[in-house]
DRENMAR-589118 format. One record per atom (N, C-alpha, C): residue number from 1; x, y, z. Coordinates in steps of 0.1 Angstrom, whole numbers. Layout:
num, u, v, w
NUM, X, Y, Z
...
//
This chain:
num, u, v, w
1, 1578, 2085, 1321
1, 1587, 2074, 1318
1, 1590, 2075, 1303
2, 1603, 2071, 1300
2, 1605, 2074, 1283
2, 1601, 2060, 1277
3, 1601, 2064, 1266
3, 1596, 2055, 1258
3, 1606, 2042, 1249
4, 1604, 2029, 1254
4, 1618, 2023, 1247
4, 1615, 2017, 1235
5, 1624, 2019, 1225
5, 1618, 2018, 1212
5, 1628, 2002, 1210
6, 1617, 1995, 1203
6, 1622, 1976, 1202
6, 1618, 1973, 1187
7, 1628, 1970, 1182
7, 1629, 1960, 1166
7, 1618, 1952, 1164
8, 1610, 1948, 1161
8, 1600, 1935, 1159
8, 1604, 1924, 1148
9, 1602, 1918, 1142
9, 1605, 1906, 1129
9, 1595, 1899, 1131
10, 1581, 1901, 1123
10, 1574, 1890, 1124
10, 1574, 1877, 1113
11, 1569, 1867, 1114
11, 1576, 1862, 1105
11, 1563, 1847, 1098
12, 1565, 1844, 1086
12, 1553, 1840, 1075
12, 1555, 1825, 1075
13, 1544, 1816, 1088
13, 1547, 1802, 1078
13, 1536, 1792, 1070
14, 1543, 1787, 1064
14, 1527, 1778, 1057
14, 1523, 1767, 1070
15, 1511, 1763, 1069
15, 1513, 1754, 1079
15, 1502, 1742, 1069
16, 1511, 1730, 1070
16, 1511, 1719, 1066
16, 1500, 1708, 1078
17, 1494, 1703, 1076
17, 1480, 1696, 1086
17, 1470, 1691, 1072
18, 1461, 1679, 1075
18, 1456, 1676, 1074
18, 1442, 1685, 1066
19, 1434, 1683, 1059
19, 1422, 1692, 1057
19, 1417, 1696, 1065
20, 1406, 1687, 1073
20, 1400, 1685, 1087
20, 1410, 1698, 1100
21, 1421, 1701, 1098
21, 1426, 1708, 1109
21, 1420, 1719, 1109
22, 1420, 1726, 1098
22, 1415, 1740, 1092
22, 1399, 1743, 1098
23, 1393, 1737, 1091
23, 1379, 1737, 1099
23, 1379, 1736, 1115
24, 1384, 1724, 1118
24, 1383, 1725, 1135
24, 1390, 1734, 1142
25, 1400, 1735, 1138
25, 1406, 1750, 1143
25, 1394, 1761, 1149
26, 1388, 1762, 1135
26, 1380, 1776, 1138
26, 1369, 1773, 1143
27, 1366, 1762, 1147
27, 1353, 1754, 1152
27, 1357, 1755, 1169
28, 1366, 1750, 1169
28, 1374, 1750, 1186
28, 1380, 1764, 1191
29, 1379, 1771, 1181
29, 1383, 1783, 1185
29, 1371, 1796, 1190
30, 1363, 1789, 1182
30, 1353, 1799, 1186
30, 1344, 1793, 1197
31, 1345, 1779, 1200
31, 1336, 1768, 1213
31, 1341, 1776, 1226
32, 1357, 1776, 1224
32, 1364, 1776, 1235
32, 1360, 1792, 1242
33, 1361, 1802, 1228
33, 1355, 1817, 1231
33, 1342, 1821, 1242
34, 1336, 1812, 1234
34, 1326, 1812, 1239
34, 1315, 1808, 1251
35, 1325, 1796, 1251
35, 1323, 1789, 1268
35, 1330, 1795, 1279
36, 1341, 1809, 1275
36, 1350, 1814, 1286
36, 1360, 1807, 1289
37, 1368, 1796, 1280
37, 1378, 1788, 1285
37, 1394, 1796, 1272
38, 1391, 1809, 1275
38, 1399, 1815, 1262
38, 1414, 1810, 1266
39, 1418, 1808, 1284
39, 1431, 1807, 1287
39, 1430, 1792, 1290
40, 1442, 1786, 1291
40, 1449, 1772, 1295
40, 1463, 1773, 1297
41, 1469, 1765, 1308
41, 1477, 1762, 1310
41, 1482, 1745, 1310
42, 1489, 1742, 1303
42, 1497, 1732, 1301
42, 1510, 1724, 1303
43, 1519, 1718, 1304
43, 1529, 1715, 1304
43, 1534, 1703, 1298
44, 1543, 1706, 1289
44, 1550, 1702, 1280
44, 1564, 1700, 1279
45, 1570, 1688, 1277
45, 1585, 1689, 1279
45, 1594, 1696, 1289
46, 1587, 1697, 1300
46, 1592, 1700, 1314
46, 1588, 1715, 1315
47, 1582, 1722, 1303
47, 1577, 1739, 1305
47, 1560, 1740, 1308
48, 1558, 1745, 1313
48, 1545, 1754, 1314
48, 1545, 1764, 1299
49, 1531, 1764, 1297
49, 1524, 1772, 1287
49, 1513, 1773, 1292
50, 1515, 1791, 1283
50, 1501, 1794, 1286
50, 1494, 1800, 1275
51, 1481, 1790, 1269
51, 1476, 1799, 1254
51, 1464, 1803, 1261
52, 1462, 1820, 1252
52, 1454, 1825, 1254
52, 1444, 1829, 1242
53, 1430, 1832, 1242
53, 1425, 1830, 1227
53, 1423, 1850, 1226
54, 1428, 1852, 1219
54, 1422, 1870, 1220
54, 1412, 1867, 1210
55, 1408, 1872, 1200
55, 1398, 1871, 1188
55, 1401, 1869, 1172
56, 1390, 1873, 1165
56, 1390, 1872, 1151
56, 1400, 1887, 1146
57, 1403, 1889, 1139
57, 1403, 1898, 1132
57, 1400, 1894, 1119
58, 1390, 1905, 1112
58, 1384, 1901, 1099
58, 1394, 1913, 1088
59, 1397, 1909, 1076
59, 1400, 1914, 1066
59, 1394, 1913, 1059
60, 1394, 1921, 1044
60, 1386, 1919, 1034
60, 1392, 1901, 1024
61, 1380, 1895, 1026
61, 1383, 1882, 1021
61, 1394, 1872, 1030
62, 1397, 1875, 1038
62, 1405, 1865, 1052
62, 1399, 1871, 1063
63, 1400, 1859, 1071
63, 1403, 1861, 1094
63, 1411, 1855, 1091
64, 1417, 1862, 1107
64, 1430, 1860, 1112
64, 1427, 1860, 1123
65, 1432, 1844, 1131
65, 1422, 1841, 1146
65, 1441, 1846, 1155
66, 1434, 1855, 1167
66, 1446, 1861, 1173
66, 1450, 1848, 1187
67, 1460, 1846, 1187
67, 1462, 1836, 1203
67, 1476, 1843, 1207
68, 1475, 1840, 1220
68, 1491, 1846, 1228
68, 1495, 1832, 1236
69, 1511, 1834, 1236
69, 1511, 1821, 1243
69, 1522, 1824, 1249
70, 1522, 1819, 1263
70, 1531, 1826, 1272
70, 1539, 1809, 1275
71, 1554, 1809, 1274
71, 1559, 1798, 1273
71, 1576, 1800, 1288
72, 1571, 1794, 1296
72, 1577, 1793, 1308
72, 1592, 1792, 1304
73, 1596, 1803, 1309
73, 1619, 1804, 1312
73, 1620, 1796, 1324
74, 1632, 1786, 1324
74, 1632, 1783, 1333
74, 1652, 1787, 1343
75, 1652, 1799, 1332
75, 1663, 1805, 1336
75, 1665, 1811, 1352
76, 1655, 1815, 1357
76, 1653, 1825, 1369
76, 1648, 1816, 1381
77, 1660, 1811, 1387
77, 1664, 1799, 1399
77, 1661, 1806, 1413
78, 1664, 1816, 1415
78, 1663, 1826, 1430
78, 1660, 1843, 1423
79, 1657, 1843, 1433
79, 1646, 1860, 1431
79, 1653, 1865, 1448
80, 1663, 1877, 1447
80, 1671, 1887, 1452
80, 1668, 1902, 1456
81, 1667, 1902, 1469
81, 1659, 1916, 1470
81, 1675, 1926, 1477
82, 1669, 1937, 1477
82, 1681, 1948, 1481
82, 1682, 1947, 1498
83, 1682, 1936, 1508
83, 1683, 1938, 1517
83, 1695, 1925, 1518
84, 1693, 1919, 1506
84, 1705, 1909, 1509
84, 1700, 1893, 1509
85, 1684, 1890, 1506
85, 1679, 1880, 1509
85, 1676, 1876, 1492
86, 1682, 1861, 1497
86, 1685, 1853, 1485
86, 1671, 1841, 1484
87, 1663, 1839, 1478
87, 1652, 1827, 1479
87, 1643, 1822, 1466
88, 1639, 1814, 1469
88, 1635, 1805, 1455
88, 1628, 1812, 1449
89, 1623, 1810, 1435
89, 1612, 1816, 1427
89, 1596, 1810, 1427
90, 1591, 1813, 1436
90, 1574, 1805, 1439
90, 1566, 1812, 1431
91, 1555, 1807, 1425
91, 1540, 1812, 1420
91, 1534, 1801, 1427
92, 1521, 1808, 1434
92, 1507, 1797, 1430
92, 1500, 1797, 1421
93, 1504, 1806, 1412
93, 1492, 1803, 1404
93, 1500, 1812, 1386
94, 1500, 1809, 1375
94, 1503, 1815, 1368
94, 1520, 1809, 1365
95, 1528, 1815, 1355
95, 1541, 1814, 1350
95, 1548, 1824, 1349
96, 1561, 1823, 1348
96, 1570, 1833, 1342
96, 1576, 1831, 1334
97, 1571, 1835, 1317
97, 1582, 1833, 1306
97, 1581, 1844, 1296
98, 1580, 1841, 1285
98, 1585, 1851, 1273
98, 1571, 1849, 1265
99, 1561, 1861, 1260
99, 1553, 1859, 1251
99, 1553, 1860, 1235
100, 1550, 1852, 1231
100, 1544, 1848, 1213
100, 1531, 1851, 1212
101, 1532, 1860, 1201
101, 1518, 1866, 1198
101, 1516, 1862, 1182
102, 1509, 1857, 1179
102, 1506, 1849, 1170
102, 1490, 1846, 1163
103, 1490, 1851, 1148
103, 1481, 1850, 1137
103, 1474, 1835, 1129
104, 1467, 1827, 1132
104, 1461, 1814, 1129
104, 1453, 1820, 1115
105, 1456, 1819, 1100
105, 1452, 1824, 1090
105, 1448, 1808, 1082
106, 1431, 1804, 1089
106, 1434, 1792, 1077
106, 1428, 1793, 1069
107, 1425, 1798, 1062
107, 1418, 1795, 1040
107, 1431, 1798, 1037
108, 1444, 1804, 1042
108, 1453, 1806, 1038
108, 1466, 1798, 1040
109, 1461, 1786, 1052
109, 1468, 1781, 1058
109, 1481, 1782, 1060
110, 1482, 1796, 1066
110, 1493, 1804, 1075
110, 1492, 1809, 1086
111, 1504, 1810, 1090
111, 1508, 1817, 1105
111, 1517, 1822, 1103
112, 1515, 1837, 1113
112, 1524, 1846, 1113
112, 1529, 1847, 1127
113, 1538, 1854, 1133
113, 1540, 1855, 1145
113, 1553, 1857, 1147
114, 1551, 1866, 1165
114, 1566, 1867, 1165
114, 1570, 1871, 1185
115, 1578, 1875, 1190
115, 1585, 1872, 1201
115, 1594, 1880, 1207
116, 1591, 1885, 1215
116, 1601, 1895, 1221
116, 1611, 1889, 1231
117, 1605, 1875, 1232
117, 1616, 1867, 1239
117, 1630, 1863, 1229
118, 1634, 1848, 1238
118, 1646, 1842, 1228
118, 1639, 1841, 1210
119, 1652, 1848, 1204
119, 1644, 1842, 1188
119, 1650, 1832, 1187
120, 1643, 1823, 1173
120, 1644, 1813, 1168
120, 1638, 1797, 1172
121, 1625, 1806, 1184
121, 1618, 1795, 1184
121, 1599, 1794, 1181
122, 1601, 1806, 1172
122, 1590, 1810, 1171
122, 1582, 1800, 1167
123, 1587, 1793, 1160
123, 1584, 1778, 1151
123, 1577, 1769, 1158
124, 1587, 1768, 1169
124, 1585, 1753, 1174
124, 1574, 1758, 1186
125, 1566, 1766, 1190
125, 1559, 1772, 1198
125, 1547, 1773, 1192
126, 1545, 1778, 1177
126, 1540, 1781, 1170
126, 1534, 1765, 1169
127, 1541, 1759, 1167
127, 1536, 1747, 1164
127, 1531, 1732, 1175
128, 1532, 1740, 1189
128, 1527, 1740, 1199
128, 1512, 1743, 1201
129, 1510, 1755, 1197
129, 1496, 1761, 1196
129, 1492, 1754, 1187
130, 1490, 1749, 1177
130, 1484, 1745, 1168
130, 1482, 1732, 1169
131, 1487, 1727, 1174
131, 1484, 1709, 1183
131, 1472, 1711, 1193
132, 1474, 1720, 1196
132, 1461, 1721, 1210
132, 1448, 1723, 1205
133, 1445, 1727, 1192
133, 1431, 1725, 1184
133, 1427, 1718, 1176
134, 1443, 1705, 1177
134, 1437, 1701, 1167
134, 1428, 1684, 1176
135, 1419, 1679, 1167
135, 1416, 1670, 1176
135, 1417, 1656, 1170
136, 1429, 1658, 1158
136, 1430, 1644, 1157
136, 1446, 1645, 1164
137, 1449, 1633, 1173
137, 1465, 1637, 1176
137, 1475, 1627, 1168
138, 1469, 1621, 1158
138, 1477, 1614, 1156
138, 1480, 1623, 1136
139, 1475, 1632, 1135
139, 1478, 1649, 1126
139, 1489, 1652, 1127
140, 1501, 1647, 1119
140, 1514, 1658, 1121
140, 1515, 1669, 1119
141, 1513, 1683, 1122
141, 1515, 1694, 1115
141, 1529, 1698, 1118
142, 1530, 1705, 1103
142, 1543, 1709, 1099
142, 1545, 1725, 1092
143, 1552, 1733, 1102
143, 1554, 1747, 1099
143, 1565, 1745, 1091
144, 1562, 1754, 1078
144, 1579, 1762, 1072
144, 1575, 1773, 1066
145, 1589, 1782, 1071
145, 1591, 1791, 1069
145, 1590, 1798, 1050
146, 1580, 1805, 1046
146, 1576, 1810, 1031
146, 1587, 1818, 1025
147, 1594, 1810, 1019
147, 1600, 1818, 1010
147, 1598, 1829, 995
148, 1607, 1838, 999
148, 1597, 1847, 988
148, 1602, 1840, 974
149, 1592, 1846, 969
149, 1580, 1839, 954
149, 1596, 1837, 946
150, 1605, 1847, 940
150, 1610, 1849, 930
150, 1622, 1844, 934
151, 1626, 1832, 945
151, 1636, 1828, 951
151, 1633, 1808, 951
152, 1640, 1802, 943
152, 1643, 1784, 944
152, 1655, 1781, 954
153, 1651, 1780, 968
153, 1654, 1771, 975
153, 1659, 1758, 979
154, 1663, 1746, 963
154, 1662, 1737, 962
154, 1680, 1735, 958
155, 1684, 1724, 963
155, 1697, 1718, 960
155, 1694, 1705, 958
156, 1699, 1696, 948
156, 1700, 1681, 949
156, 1715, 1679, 958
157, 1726, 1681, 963
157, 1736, 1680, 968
157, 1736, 1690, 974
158, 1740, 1691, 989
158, 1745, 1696, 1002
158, 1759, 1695, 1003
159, 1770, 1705, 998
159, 1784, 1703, 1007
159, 1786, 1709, 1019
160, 1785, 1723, 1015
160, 1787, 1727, 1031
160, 1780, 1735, 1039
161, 1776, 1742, 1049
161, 1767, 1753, 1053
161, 1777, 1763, 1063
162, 1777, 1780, 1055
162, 1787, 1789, 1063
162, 1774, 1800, 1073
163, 1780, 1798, 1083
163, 1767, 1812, 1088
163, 1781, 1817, 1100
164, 1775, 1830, 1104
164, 1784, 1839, 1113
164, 1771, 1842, 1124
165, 1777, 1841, 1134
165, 1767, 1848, 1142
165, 1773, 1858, 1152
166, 1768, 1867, 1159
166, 1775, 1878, 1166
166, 1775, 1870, 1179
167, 1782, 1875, 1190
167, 1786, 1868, 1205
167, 1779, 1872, 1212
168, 1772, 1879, 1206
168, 1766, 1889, 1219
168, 1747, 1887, 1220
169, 1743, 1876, 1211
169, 1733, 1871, 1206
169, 1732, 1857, 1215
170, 1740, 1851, 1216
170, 1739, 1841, 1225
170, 1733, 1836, 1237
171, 1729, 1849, 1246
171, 1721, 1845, 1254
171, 1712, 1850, 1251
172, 1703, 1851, 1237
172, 1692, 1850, 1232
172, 1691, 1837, 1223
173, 1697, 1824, 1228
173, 1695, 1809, 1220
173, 1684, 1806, 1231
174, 1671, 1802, 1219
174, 1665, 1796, 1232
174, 1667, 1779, 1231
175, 1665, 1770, 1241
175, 1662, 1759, 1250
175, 1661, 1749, 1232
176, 1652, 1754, 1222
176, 1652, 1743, 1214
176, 1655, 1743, 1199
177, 1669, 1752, 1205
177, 1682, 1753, 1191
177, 1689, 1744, 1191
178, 1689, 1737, 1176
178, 1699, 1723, 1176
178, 1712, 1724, 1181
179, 1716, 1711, 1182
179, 1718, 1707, 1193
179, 1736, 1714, 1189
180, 1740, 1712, 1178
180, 1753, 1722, 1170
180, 1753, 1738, 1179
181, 1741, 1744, 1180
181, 1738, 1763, 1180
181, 1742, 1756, 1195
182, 1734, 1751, 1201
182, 1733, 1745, 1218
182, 1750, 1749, 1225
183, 1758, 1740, 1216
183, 1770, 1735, 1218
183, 1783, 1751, 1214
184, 1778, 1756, 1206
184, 1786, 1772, 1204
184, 1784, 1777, 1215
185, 1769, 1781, 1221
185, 1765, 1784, 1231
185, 1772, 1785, 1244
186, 1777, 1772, 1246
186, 1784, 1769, 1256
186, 1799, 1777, 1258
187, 1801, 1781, 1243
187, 1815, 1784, 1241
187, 1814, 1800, 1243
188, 1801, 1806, 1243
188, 1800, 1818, 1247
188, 1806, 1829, 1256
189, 1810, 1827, 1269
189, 1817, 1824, 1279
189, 1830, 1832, 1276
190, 1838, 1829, 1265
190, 1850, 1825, 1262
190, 1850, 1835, 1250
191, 1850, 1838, 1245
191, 1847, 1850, 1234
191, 1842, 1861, 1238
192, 1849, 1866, 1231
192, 1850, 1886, 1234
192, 1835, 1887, 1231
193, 1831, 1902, 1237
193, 1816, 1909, 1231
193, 1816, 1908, 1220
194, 1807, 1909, 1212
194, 1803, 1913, 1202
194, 1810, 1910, 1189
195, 1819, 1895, 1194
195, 1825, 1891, 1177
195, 1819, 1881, 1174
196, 1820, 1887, 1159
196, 1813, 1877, 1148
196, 1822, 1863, 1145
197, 1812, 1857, 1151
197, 1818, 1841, 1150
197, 1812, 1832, 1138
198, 1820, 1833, 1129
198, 1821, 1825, 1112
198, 1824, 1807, 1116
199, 1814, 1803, 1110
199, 1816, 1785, 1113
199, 1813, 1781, 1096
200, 1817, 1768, 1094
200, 1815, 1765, 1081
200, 1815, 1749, 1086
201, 1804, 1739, 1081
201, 1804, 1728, 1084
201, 1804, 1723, 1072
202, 1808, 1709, 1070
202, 1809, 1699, 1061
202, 1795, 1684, 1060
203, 1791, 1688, 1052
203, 1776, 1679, 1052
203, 1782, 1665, 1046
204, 1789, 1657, 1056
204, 1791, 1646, 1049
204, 1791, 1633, 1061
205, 1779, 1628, 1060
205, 1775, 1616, 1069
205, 1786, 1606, 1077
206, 1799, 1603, 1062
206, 1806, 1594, 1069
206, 1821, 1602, 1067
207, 1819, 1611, 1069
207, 1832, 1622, 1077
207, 1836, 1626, 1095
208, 1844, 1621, 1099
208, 1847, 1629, 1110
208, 1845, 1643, 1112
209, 1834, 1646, 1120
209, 1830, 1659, 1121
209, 1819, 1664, 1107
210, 1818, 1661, 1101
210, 1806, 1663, 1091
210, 1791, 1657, 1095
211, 1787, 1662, 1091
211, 1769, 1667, 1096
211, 1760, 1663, 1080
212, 1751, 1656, 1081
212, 1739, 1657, 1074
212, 1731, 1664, 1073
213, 1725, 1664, 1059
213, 1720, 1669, 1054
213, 1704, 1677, 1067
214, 1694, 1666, 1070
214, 1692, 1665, 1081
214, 1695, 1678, 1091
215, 1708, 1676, 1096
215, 1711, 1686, 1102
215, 1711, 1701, 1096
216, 1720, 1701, 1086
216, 1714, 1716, 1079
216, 1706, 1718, 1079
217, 1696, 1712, 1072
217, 1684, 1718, 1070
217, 1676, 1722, 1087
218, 1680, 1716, 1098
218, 1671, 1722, 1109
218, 1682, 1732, 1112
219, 1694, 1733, 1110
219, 1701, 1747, 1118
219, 1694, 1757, 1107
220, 1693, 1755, 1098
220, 1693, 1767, 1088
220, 1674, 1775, 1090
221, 1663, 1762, 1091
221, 1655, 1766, 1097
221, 1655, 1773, 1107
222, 1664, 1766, 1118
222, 1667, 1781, 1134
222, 1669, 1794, 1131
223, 1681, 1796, 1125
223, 1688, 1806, 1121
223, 1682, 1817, 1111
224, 1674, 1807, 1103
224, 1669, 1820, 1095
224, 1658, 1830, 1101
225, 1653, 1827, 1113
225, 1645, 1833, 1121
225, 1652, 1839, 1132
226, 1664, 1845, 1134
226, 1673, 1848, 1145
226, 1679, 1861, 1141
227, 1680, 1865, 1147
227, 1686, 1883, 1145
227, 1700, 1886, 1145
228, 1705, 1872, 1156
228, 1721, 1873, 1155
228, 1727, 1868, 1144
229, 1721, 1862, 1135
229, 1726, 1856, 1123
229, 1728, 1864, 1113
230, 1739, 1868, 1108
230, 1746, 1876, 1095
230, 1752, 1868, 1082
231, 1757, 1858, 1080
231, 1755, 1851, 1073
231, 1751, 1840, 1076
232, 1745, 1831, 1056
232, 1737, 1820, 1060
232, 1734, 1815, 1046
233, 1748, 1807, 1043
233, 1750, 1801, 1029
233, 1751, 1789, 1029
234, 1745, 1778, 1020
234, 1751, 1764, 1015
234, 1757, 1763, 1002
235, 1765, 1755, 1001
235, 1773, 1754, 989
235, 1770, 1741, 988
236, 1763, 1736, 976
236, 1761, 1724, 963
236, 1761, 1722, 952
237, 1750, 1710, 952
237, 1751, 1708, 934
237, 1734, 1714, 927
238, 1729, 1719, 923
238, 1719, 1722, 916
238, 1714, 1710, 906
239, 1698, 1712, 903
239, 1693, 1702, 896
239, 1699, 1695, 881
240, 1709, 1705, 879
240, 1716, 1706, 868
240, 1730, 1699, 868
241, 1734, 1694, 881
241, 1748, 1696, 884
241, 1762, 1705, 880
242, 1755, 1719, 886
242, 1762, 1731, 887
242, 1763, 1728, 901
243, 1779, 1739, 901
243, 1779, 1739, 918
243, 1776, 1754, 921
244, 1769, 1755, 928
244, 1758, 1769, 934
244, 1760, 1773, 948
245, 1758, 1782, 949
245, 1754, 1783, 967
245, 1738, 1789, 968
246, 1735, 1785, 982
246, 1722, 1796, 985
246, 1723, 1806, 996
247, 1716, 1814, 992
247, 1719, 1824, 1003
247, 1708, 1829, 1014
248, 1707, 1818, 1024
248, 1694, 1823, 1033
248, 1691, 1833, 1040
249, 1703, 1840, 1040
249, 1698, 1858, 1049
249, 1687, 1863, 1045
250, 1678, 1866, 1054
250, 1663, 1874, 1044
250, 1659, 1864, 1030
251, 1656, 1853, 1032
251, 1654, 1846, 1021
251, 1638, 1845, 1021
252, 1635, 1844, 1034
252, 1623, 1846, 1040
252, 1611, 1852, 1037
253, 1602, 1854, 1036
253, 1590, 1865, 1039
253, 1590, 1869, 1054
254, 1590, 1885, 1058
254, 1588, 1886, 1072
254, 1584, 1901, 1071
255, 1581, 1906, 1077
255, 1579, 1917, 1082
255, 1583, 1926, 1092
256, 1591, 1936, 1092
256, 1601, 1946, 1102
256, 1595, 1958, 1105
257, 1596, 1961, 1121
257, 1584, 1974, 1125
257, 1597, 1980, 1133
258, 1594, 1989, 1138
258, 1595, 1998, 1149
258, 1587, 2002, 1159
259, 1587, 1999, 1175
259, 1576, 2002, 1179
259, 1583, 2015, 1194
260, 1575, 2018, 1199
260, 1579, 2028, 1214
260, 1570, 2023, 1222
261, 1570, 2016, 1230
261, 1564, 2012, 1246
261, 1568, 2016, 1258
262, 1563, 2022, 1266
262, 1567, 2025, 1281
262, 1574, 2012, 1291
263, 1569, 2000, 1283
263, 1567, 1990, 1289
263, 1579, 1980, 1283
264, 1589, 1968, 1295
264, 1599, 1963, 1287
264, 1593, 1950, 1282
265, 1580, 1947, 1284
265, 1571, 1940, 1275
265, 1564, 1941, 1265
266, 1557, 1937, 1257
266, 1548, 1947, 1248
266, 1535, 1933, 1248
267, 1528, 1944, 1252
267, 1515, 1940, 1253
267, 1507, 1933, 1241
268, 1492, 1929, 1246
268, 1486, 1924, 1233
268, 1482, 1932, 1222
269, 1478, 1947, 1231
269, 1471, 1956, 1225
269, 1478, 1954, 1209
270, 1491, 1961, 1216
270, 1500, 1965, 1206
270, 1508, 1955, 1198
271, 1504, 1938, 1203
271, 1513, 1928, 1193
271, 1501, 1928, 1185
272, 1486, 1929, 1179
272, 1476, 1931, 1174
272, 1476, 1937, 1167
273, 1479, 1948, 1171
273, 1483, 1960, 1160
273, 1495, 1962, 1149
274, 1509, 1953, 1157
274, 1514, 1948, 1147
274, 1514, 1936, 1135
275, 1506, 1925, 1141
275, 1503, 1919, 1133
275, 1492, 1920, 1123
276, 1485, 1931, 1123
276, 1476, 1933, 1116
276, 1483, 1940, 1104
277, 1492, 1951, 1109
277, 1504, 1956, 1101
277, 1508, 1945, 1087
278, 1515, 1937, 1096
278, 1522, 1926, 1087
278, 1514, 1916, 1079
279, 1501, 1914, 1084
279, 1491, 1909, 1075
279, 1485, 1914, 1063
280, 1486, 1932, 1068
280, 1479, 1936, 1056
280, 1490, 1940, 1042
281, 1502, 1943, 1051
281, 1513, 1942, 1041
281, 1512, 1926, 1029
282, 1516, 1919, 1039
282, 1516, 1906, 1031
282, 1500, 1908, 1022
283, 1488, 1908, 1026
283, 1480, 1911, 1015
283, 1480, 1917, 1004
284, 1487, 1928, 1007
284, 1484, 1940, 995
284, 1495, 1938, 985
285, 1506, 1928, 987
285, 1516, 1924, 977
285, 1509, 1910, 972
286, 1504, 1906, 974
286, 1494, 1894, 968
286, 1487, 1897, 955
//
């Protein structure tokens, strides 16, 4: 069988919780190990999940606790065989979705992780898993995305936000892209292969058709984690009242692999082994 070679992007966030989360994390992580309750299944906002606990991996001076989480498509309505028979999609037991393989780093309180499924929800999954250990629920945690070091992110004024995205990326929007990406989506359909579709919104609350601030900031969060995204600028005012833009393409910290699998999944073995990659990278620039 040949070998198919797949892009990876994994990708760096701080994770914001309570003190208390950090500790119990690793307290519930290793109870759960050890009682044999490594897998669960769940359901959440009408999906099935499924987290799985793999192990520690130790570095010099960090662990990095490994989990997989398998998060139910509910794209696939009838299952079609070559004789002509059309019929529902049944399990007794188990799901069918897209796996997130994912790094729990707390003295460092980050997470890494990434998805061979839909991008750009690595986030909000990510931040799925991390609810499930935690045991106070009334603990907001809050993932964002680490920007690198030598890069200010900051605007006092929002005018407008331009991003392009390719057509051919759209049926890789997953289920919990705002509700703007949602609505392009639709328009997918209707657009040639593979053109780059340029949008430029107007961030102004009491404008017809302008968008808040609010809203930028979560499309720009989606997007910057998304592969179809080629541009990804806002234009404002700086702390100074200059008018600036920023430029979110690769604004990010993330890490980019190459891998060859036999398989059109990729296993734990080998999401392990890439995330160890990307961890030790991010270390060694530290």
């Amino acid at each position: 069988m040949n070998r198919i070679k797949k892009n990876i992007t994994t990708y760096f966030y701080s994770i914001d919780a309570h003190e208390d989360f950090f500790t119990t994390f690793i307290s519930n992580f290793k109870a759960n190990k050890e009682a044999s309750l490594s897998t669960k299944i769940f359901n959440l906002k009408s999906k099935k999940h499924l987290i799985k606990i793999f192990n520690e991996q130790v570095f010099t001076n960090t662990t990095a606790y490994a989990v997989t989480v398998v998060r139910e498509r509910n794209t696939w309505q009838t299952k079609a065989t070559n004789d002509g028979k059309i019929t529902g999609v049944s399990l007794n037991q188990g799901i069918i979705g897209d796996p997130y393989f994912f790094f729990v780093v707390p003295d460092r309180k980050m997470l890494l992780g990434f998805t061979s499924g839909p991008s750009g929800s690595i986030k909000a999954v990510g931040k799925i898993l991390l609810e499930q250990f935690s045991s106070d629920r009334t603990d907001r945690i809050k993932l964002n995305l680490i920007p690198k070091e030598q890069e200010n992110y900051v605007l006092a004024e929002y005018h407008n936000l331009q991003f392009s995205f390719l057509s051919s990326y759209f049926s890789n929007i997953s289920d919990d892209a705002p509700q703007i990406i949602q609505g392009l989506k639709k328009t997918a359909p209707y657009i040639g292969i593979n053109t780059q579709l340029a949008v430029t919104l107007e961030c102004n609350d009491f404008v017809v058709g302008g968008i808040s601030k609010d809203s930028i900031i979560e499309i720009i969060n989606y997007l910057s984690e998304h592969e179809g995204c080629a541009v990804l600028k806002v234009k404002g005012v700086d702390g100074e009242g200059k008018r600036t833009y920023l430029d979110f393409v690769n604004a990010f910290l993330n890490y980019k692999i190459e891998i060859a699998t036999r398989n059109k999944f990729i296993d734990e073995n080998t999401a392990i082994e890439v995330l160890n990659k990307a961890l030790i990278d991010y270390l060694e620039k530290k």
